[in-house]
C-alpha positions in Angstrom: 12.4 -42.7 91.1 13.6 -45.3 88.0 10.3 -47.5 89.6 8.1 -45.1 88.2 6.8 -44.9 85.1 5.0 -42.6 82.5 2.5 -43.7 80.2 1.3 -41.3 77.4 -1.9 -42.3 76.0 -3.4 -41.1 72.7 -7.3 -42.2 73.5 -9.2 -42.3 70.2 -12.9 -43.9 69.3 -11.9 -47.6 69.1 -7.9 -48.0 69.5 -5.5 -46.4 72.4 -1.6 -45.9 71.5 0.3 -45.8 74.3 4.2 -45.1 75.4 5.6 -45.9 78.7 8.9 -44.2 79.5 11.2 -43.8 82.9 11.8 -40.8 85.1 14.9 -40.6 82.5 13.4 -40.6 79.5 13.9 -44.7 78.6 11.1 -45.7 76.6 10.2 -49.0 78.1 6.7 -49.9 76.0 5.2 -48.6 73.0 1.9 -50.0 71.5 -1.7 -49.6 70.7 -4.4 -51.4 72.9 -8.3 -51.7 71.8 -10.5 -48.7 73.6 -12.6 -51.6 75.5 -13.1 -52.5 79.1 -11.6 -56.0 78.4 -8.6 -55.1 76.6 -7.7 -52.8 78.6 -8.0 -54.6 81.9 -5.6 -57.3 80.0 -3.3 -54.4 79.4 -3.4 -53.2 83.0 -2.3 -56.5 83.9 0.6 -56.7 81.9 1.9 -53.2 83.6 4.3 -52.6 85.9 3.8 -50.6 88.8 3.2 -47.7 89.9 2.5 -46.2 86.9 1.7 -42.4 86.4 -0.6 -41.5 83.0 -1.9 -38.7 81.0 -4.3 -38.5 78.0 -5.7 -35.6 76.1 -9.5 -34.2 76.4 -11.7 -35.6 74.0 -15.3 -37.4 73.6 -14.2 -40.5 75.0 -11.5 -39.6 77.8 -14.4 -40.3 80.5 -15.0 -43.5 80.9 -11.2 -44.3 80.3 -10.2 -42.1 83.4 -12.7 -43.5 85.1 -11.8 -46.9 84.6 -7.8 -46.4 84.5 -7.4 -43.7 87.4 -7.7 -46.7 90.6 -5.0 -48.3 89.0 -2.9 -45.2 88.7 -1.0 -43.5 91.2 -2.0 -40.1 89.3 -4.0 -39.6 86.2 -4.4 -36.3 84.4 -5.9 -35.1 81.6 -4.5 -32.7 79.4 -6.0 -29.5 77.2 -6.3 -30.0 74.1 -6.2 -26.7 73.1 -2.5 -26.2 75.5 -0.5 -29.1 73.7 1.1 -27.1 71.3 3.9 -29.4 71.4 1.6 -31.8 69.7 -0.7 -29.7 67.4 2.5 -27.6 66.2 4.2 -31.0 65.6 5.9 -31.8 61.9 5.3 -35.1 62.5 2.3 -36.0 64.4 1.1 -39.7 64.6 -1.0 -41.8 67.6 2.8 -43.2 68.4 4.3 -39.9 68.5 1.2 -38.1 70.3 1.8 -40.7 73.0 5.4 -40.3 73.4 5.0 -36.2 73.5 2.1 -36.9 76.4 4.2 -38.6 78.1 7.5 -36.6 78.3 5.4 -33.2 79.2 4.0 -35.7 82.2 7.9 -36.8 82.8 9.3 -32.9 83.3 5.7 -32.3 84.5 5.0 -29.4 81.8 1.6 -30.9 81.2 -1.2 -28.5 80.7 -3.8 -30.1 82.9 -7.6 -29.3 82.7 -9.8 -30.0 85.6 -11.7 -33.4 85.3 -14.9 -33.0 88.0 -16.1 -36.6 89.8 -17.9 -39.2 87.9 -21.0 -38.3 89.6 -20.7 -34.5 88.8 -20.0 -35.6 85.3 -23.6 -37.5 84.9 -25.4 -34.7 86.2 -24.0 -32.2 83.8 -24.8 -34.9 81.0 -28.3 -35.1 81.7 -28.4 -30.8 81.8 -26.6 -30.7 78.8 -29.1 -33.0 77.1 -32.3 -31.0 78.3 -30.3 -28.2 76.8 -30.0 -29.8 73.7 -33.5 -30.7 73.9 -34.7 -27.0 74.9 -32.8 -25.8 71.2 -35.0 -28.6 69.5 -38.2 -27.7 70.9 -37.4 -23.2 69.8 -36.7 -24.9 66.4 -39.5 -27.1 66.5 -41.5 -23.3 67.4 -39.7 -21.8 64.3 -40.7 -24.8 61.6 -44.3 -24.2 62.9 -44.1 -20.6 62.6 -42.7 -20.7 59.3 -45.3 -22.9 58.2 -47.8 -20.7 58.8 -46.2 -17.9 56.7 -45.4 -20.2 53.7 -48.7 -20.9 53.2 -50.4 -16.7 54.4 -52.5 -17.9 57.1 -53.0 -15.5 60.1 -52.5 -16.0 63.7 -51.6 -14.9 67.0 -47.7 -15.3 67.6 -48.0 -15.3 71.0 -50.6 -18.1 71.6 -49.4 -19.9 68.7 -48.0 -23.1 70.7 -50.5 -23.2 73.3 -52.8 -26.4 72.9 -56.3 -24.7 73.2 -55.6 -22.1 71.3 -53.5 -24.2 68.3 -56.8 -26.6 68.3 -59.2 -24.0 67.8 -56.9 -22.2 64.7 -56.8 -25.9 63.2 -60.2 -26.0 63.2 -61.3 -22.1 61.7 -58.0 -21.7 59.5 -58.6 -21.5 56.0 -56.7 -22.1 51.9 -54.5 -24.2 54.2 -53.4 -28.2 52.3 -54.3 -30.6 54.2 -50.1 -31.9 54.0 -49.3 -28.3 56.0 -52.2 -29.5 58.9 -50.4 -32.6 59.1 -47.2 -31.1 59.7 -48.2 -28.6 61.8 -49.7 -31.4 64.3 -46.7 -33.7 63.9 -44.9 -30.4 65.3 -47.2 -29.8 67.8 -46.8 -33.5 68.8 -43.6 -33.0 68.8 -42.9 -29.8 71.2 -45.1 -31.2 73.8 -43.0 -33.9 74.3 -40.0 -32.2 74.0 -41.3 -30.0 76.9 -42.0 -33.1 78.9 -39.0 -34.4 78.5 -37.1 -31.3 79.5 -39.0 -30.9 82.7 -38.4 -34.3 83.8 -34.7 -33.7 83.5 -35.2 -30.8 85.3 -36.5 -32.5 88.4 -34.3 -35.2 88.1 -31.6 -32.8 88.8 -33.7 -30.5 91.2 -34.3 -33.6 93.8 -30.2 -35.3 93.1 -28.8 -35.0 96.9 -25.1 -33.9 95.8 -25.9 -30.2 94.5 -29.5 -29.4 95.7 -28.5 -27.8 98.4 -25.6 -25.8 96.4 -28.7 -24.9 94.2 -30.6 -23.6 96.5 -27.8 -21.6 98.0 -27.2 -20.1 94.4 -30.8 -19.3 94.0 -30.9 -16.9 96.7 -29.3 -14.8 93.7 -31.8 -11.9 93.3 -31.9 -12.8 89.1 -30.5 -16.4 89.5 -33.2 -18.6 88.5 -32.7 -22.9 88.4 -31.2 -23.3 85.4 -28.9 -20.8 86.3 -27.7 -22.5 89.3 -27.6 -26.1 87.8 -25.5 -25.1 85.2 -22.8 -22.6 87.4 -22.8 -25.8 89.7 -22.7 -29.0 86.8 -20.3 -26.7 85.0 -18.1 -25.3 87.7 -17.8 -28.4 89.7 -15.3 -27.1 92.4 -15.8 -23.4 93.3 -12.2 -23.5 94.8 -10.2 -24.2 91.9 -10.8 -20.8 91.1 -7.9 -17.8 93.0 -10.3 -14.7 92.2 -13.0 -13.7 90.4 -11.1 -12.6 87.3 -10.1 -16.9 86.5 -14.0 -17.6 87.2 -14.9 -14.2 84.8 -12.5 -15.9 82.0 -13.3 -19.1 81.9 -17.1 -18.0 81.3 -15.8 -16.2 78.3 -17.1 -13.0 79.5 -13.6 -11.3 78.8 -11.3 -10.7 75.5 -8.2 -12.3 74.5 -5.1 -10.2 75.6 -2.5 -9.4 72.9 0.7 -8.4 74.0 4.1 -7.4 72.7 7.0 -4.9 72.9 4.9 -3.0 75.8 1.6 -2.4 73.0 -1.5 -4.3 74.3 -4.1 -5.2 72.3 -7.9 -6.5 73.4 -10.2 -7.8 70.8 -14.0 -9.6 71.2 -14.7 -12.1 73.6 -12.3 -15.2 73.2 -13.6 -18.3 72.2 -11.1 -20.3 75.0 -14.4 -20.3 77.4 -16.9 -22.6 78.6 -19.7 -22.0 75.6 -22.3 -23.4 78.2 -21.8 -20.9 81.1 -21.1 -18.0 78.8 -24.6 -18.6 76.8 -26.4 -18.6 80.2 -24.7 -16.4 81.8 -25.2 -13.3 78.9 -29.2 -14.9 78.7 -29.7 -14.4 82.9 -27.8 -10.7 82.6 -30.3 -9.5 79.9 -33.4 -10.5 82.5 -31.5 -10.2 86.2 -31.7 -6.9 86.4 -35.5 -6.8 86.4 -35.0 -8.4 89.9 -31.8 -7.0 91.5 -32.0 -3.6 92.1 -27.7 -3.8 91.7 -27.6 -5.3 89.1 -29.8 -3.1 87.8 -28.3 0.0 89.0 -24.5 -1.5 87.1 -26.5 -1.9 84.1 -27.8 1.8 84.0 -24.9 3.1 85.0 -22.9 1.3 81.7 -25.9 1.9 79.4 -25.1 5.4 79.8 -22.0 4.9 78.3 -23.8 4.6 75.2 -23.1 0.5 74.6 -26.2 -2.4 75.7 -23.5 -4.8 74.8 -20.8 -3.9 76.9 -23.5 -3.0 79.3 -24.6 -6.7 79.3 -21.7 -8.2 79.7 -20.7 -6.2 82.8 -24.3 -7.1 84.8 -22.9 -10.6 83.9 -19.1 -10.3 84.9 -21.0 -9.0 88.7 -23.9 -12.4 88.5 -20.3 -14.3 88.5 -18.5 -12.6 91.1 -22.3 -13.1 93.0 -22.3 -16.7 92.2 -18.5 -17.5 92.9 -19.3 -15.9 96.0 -21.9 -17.8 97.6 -21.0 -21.0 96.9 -17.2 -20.8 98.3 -19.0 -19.4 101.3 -22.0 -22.2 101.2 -24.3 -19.6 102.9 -27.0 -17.6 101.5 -26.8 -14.3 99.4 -26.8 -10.9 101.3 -27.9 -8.0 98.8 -25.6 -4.6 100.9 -26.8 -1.4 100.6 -23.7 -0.2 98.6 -23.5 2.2 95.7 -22.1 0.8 92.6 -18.7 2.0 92.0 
């Protein structure tokens, strides 16, 4: 087992401190090595092996586990938001950050997080970004709205940011400066290809191989539209990581914190240790699902007469995750039963 060793590594933007210790506890290296293909690959050199390593989430942990993990017998990641040792710390440095890393790897109390494949990890990139983009554009929407009232000129909400319709009010509006016209088509410019952009990164992720057919699966989902399905699947990576519904129902963030001591338990609002992505979706699709699913829309009545819409929403979405969870461990096609709700 002394042929083993454990590297802690403290990944930051342009430097990496490292510490590599025995199964006992020996450090044997400590340093800091530039966050570069080429250094590093000098550094791997220099190792000797096998090696085991950790590192801690963060924007640039990626490309680092991608390019360290074929030359290490195991590499984890670690939560961020688990390494109390670290954050809790009187002393914290990079050299002392690695060192902790890589004793919690050593008596293996390391509080992993799940790292999906490279090629998962692109895809869910790109959705991300439309999603990014999708925010820009309802901003872009606002501005233009908000133009219009700053300067009192009437017009139709709803056809606002269609083209024919924005071309013929440019033309008729009146008491409008000339400076708000010009905005008000740079915006228009703007949102169109905004729009574009998101549908093309749409389709680029409709026609990908590894998930359409997982999409499709999903989709079957009486309420489950695309992007619903693209980002349970971009998001979720694995379905089988998950023991029950109730891990998959927390992770979404569709469930509160639990606070508990000397046999009093206390629940407060929905805890902010989720995936922000699934949970935004996932409370969007359970506000429209129901329109389609007569189960869903038979749960939803039932806790709307309970006197909260909130709470109301939130359990249509808990059910559109046990649905989803659901059909893609089995990999077959959803299969609405005639059930009551209970």
């Amino acid at each position: 087992m002394e042929s083993i060793h454990y590297i802690g590594l403290d990944v930051h933007k342009k430097t990496i401190a490292f510490c590599m210790k025995t199964v006992s506890g020996k450090v044997v290296r400590q340093g800091v090595v530039n966050a570069e293909r080429k250094a590093l690959r000098h550094w791997l050199a220099e190792l000797p092996c096998p090696w085991i390593g950790a590192m801690e989430a963060t924007l640039f942990t990626g490309w680092i586990y991608d390019f360290l993990k074929p030359h290490a017998v195991e590499l984890k990641v670690a939560h961020p938001e688990m390494l109390k040792a670290i954050t809790a710390a009187k002393k914290k440095n990079d050299r002392a950050d690695a060192e902790k890393l890589a004793d919690l790897l050593r008596v293996n109390l390391l509080p992993e997080c799940h790292m999906m494949s490279e090629e998962l990890r692109e895809l869910r990139r790109i959705l991300r970004y439309r999603n990014m983009v999708v925010r820009t554009a309802v901003q872009m929407k606002n501005k233009m709205a908000g133009l219009m009232m700053e300067v009192g000129a009437t017009y139709d909400k709803k056809r606002l940011y269609g083209r024919k319709y924005f071309n013929q009010l440019m033309e008729r509006v009146e008491d409008v400066p000339d400076s708000v016209k010009e905005l008000l088509q740079l915006s228009r410019s703007n949102l169109e290809l905004f729009t574009a952009i998101q549908k093309k990164l749409v389709r680029t992720l409709r026609e990908n191989e590894l998930i359409r057919q997982r999409v499709e699966l999903l989709m079957s989902i009486a309420g489950a539209g695309e992007i619903m399905a693209l980002t349970w699947v971009l998001e979720i990576g694995d379905p089988s990581r998950f023991h029950s519904s109730r891990e998959a129902i927390s992770y979404c963030g569709l469930c509160s914190a639990q606070r508990e001591s000397a046999g009093k338990e206390q629940r407060g609002p929905l805890s902010k240790k989720r995936n922000k992505h699934l949970q935004t979706i996932l409370i969007e699709a359970a506000k429209l699902a129901p329109r389609w699913n007569a189960q869903l829309a038979e749960l939803h009545e039932k806790e709307l007469a309970k006197g909260n819409r909130n709470r109301a929403t939130l359990a249509v979405a808990r059910k559109l995750v046990e649905y989803l969870l659901a059909v893609d461990r089995r990999g077959t096609a959803f299969e609405e039963r005639q059930s009551q709700v209970a």
